[in-house]
C-alpha positions as CSV (number, residue, x, y, z in Angstrom):
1,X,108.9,-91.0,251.7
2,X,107.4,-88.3,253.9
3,X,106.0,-85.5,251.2
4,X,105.1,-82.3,252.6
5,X,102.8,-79.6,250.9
6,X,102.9,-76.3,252.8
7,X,100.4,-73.2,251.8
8,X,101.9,-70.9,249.4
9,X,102.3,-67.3,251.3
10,X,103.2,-65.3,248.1
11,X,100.6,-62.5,247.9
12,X,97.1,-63.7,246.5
13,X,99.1,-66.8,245.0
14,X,96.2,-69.3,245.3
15,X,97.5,-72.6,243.8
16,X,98.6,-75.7,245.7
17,X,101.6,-78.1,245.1
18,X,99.4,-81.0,245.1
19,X,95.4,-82.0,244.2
20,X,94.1,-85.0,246.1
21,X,94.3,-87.3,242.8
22,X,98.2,-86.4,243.6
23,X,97.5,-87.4,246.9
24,X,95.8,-90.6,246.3
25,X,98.7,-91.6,243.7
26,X,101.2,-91.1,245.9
27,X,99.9,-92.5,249.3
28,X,99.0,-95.9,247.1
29,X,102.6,-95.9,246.5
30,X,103.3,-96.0,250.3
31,X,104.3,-92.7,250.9
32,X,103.2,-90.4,253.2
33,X,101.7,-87.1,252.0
34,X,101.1,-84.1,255.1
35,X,99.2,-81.0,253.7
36,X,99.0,-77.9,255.4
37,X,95.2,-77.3,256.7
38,X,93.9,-74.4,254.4
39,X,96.3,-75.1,251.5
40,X,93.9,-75.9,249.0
41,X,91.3,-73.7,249.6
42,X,92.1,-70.7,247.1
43,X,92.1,-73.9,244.0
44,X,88.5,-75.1,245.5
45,X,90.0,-78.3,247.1
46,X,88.9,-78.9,251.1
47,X,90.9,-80.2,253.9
48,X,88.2,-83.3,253.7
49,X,89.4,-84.0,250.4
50,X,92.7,-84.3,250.9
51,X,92.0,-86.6,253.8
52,X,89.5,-89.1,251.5
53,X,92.4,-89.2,249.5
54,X,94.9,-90.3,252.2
55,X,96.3,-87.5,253.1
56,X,97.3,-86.3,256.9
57,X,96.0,-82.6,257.9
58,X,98.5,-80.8,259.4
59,X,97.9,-77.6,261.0
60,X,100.9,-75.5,261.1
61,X,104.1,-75.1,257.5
62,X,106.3,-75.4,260.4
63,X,105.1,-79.0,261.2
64,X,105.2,-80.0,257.4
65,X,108.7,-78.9,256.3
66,X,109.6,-80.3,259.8
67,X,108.5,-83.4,259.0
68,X,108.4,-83.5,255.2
69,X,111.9,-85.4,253.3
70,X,110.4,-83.5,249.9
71,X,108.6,-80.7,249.9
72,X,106.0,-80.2,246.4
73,X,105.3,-76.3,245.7
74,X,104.3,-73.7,243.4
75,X,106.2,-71.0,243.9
76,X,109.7,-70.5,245.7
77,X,109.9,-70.4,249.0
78,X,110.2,-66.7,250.7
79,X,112.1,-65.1,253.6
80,X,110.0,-66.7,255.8
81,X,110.1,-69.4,255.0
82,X,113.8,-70.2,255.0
83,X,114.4,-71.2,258.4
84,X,112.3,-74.2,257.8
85,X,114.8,-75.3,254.7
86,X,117.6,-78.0,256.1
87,X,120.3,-80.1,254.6
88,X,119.3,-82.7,252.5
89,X,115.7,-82.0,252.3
90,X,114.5,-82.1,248.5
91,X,112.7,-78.9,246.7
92,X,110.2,-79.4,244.4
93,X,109.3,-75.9,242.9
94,X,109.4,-73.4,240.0
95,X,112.7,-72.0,241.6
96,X,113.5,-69.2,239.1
97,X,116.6,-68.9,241.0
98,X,118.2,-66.5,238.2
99,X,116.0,-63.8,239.8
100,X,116.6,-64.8,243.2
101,X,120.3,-65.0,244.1
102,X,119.6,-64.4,247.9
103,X,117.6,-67.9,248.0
104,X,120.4,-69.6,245.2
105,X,122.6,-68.5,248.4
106,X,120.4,-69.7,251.3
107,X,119.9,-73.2,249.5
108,X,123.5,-74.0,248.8
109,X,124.1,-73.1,252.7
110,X,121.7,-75.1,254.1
111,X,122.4,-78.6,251.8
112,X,119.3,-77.9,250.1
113,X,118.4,-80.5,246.9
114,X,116.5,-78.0,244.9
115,X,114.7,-79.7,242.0
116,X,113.2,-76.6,239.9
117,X,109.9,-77.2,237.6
118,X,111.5,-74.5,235.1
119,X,114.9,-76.7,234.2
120,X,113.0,-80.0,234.0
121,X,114.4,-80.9,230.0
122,X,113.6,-83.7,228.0
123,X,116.2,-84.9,225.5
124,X,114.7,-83.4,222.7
125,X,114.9,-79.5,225.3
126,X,111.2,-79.3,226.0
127,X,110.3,-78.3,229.3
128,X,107.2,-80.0,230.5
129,X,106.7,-78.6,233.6
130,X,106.8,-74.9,232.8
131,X,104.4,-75.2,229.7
132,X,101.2,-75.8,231.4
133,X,101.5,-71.9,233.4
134,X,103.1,-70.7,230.3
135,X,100.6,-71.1,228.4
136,X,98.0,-70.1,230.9
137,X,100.4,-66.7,231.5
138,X,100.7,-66.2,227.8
139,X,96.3,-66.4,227.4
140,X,96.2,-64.2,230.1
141,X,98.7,-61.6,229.0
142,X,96.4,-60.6,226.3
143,X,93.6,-60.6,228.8
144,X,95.7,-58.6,231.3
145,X,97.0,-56.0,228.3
146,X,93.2,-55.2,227.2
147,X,92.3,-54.5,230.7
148,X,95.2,-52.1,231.3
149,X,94.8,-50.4,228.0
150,X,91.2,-48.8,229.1
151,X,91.3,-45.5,229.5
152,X,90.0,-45.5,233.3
153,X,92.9,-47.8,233.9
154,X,95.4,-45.2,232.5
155,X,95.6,-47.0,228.8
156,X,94.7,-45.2,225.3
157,X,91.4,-46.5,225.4
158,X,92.2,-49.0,222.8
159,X,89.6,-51.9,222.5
160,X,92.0,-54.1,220.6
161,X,89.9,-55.6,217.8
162,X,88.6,-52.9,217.1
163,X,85.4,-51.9,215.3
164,X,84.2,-51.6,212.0
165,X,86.0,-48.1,210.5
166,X,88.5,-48.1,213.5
167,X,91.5,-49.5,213.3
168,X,92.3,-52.6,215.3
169,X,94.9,-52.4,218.6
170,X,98.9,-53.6,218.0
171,X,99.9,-56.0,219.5
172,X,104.0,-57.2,219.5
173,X,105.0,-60.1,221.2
174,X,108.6,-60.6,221.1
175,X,109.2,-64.4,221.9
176,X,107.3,-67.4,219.9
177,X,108.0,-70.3,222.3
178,X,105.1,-71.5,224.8
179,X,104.1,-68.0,226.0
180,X,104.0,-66.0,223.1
181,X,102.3,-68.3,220.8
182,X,99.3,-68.9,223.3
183,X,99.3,-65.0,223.5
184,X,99.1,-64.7,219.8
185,X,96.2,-67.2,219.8
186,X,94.2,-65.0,222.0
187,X,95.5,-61.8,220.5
188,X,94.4,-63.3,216.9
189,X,90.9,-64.2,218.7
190,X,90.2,-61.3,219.8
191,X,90.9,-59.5,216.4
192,X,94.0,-57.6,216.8
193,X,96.7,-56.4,214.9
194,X,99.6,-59.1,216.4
195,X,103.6,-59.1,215.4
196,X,105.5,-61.8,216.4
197,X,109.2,-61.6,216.8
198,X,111.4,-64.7,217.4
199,X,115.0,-65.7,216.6
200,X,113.7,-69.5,215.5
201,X,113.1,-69.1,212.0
202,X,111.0,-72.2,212.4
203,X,108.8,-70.7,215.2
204,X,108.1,-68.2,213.0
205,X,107.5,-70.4,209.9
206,X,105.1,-72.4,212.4
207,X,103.1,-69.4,213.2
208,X,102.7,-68.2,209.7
209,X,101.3,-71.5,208.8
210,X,99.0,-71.8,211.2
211,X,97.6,-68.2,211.2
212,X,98.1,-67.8,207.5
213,X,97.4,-63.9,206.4
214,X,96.7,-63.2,210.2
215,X,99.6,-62.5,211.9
216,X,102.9,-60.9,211.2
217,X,106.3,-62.4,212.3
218,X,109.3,-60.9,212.5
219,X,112.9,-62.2,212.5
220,X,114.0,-60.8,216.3
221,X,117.0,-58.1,215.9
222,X,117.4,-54.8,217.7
223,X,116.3,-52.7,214.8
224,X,113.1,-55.0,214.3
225,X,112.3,-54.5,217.8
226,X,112.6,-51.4,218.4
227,X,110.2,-50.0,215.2
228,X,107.9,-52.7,216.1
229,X,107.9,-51.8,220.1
230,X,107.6,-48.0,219.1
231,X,104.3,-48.7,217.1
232,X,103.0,-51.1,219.6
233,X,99.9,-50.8,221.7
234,X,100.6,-53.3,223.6
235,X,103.7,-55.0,224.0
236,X,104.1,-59.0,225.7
237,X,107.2,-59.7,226.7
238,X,107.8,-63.9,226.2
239,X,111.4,-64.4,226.3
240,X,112.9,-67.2,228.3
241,X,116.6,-69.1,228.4
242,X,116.1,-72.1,230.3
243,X,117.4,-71.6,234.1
244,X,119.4,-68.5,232.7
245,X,118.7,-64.8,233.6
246,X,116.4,-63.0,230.5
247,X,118.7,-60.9,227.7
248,X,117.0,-57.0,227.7
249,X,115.8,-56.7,224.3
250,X,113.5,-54.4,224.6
251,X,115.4,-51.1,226.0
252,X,114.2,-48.0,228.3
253,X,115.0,-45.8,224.9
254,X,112.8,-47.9,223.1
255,X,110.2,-47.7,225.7
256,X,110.2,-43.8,225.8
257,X,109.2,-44.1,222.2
258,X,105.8,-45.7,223.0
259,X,103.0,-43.4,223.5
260,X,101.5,-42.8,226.7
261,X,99.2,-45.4,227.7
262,X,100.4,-48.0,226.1
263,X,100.7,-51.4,227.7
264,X,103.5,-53.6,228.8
265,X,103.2,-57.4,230.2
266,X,106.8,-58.7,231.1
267,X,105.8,-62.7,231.8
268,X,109.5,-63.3,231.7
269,X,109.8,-60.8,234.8
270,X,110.2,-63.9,237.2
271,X,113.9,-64.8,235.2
272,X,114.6,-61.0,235.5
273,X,112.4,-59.6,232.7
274,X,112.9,-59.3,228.9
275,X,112.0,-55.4,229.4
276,X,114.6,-53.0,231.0
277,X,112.0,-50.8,232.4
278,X,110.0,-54.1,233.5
279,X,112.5,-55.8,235.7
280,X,111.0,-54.9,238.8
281,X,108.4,-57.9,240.3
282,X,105.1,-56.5,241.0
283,X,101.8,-58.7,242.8
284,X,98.5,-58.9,242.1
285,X,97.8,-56.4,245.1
286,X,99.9,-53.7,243.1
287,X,100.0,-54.9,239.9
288,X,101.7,-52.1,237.7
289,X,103.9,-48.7,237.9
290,X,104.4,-46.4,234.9
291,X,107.9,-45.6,233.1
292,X,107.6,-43.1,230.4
293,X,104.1,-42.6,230.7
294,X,103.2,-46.5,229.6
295,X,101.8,-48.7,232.0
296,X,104.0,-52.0,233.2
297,X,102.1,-55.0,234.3
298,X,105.3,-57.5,236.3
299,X,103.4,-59.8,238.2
300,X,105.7,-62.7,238.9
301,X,102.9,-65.2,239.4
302,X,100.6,-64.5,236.8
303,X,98.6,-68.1,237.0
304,X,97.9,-67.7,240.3
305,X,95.1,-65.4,239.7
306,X,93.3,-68.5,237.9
307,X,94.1,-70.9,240.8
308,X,92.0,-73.5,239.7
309,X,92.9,-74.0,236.0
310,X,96.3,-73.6,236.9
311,X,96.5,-75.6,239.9
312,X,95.3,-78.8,237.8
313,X,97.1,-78.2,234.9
314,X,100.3,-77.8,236.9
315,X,99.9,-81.3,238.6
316,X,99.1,-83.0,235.7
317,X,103.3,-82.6,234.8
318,X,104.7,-82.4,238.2
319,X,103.1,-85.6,240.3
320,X,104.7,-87.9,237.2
321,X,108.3,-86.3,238.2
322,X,108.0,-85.8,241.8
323,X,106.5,-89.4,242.2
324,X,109.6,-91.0,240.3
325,X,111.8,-88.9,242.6
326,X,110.0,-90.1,245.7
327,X,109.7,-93.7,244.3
328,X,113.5,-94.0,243.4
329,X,115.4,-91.6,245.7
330,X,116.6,-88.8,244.7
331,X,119.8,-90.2,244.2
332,X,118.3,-92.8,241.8
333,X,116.4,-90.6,240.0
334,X,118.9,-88.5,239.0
335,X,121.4,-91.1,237.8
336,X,118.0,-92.8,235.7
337,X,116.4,-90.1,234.4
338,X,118.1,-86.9,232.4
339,X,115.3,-84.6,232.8
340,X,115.2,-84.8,236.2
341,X,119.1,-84.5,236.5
342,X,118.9,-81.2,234.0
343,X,116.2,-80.1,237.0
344,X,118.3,-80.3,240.0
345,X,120.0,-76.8,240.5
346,X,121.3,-77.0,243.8
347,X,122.9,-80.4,245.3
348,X,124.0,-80.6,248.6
349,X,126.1,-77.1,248.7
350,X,126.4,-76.9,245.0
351,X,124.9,-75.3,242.6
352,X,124.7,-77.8,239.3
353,X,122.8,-75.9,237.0
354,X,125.7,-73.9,234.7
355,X,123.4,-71.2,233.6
356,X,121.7,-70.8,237.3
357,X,125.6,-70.0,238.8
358,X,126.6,-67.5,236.1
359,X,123.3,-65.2,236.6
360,X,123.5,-65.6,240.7
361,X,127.8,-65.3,240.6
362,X,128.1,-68.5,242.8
363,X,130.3,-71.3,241.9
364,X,129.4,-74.1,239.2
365,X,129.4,-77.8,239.7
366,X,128.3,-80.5,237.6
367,X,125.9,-83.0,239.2
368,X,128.3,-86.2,238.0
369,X,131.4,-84.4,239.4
370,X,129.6,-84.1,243.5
């Protein structure tokens, strides 16, 4: 198979679809891998190392989704980018298409197979290939939140552990999955004050066992939120229904409560936020807004601002996939393996993920039935 990897054009989004060990696999496979000249360069990795591990320089992303059968990514692909999409060609990206109807539309037109990184399920409903940047988004949340909380950054000037005498700076994370327990690791680190807020009984059991005495968990209702948000210097949003648009929990009313300068971090902003007042993307080149006088952070592609962790730990879960989908067919693939078939939401003018065609309002059809 001809694998294309094209150089991701979100703003200051710095990963690649594929390292050279990815490279090196696949090519000893007998496939062919073409990577954009330049596409590795903002994760450290050279066009000569791509091409010591097999791989074809190409200079132009028109030439490699030309050529390319299955494209690997990061990130889904942009305005610009659709005119290169075509029937039959196979997608392999974080999609996120519940916050992207326009490209849900432009995939099922053009007969696109889109395989999405963030629907990827095992039997027992992990999701392999979004843990890796959701824990690296949910470390740098905390990260992100202390930076925006100084006061020449417009924050309260809260250093969030805190001194001796003083007290130490709130932090609610509402979500205990992948995200919000790495955030509550660093949180905990660093010293703060950290509420957890889940609707797992069992996350939040986890969590109290393993930070016994240093972390408070919270069963996730409206009223728990919303005196827990109120309270909160800084507030992580870490919600996230697999494919499916994020519920609202936390409400602009609720929000108005905060004081001014306090933080919010929305990683759930690329399924359509978990915040009301957060739902709008933001990028690293304008990175936050203010609603009621508290500072949102929405940066869709969070892990891109540590290309070079992220980058690795991303292919580290994707080459295993995408090679098994290269190897096989995608046909194959499917019909052998579950997780990939729970990854596939768009099929040849379908959309066959159920949750992915009730947030974009297109028509649903399972993968067995076309």
């Amino acid at each position: 198979m001809h694998i294309g990897v094209p150089t991701e054009i979100k703003t200051r989004e710095y990963r690649v679809g594929m390292i050279p060990a990815g490279v090196r696999t696949l090519t000893a496979r007998g496939h062919k891998v073409l990577v954009q000249s330049g596409a590795g360069v903002g994760s450290g990795l050279t066009d000569e190392m791509y091409t010591q591990a097999g791989a074809e320089i190409v200079k132009t992303a028109e030439e490699v989704w030309r050529r390319a059968e299955m494209i690997f990514k990061v990130k889904e692909p942009l305005p610009p980018e659709y005119p290169h999409l075509r029937s039959g060609q196979i997608l392999y990206t974080y999609l996120h298409l519940a916050a992207a109807p326009e490209l849900a539309r432009v995939l099922v037109e053009r007969g696109v197979t889109g395989v999405a990184y963030e629907t990827i399920e095992t039997d027992d409903r992990k999701l392999p290939l979004l843990q890796p940047m959701s824990a690296v988004a949910g470390r740098m949340a905390i990260q992100v939140g202390a930076t925006f909380l100084e006061k020449e950054r417009g924050g309260k000037g809260i250093l969030l552990g805190g001194v001796a005498g003083v007290r130490r700076g709130k932090i609610v994370i509402i979500g205990g999955g992948v995200v919000g327990s790495n955030a509550a690791r660093i949180a905990i680190g660093m010293g703060a004050q950290v509420t957890v807020l889940d609707v797992n009984l069992g996350t939040l059991e986890y969590l109290d066992d393993v930070y016994p005495g240093r972390i408070h968990t919270l069963f996730s209702d409206p009223s728990n939120i919303e005196q827990a948000v109120s309270d909160a210097d800084l507030v992580i949003g870490a919600v996230l229904v697999a494919g499916a648009r994020a519920p609202r929990l936390v409400t602009a009313a609720m929000v108005a409560k905060m004081e001014p300068g306090s933080v919010i971090v929305d990683v759930a902003v690329d399924q359509g936020g978990c915040i009301e007042t957060a739902s709008r993307p933001t990028t690293h080149d304008d990175p936050t807004y203010t609603v009621h006088g508290v500072t949102h952070y929405a940066v869709a592609n969070m892990p891109g601002a540590v290309a070079r962790t992220s980058t690795f730990a991303l292919n580290n879960v994707t080459l295993g996939y995408g090679a098994r989908i290269a190897d096989a067919g995608i046909d194959k693939a499917i019909a052998t393996d579950r997780a990939i078939a729970r990854g596939v939401n768009t099929w040849r003018g379908q959309v066959t993920h159920q949750a992915v065609a009730n947030a974009v309002g297109l028509p649903y059809r399972a993968l067995a039935e076309v």
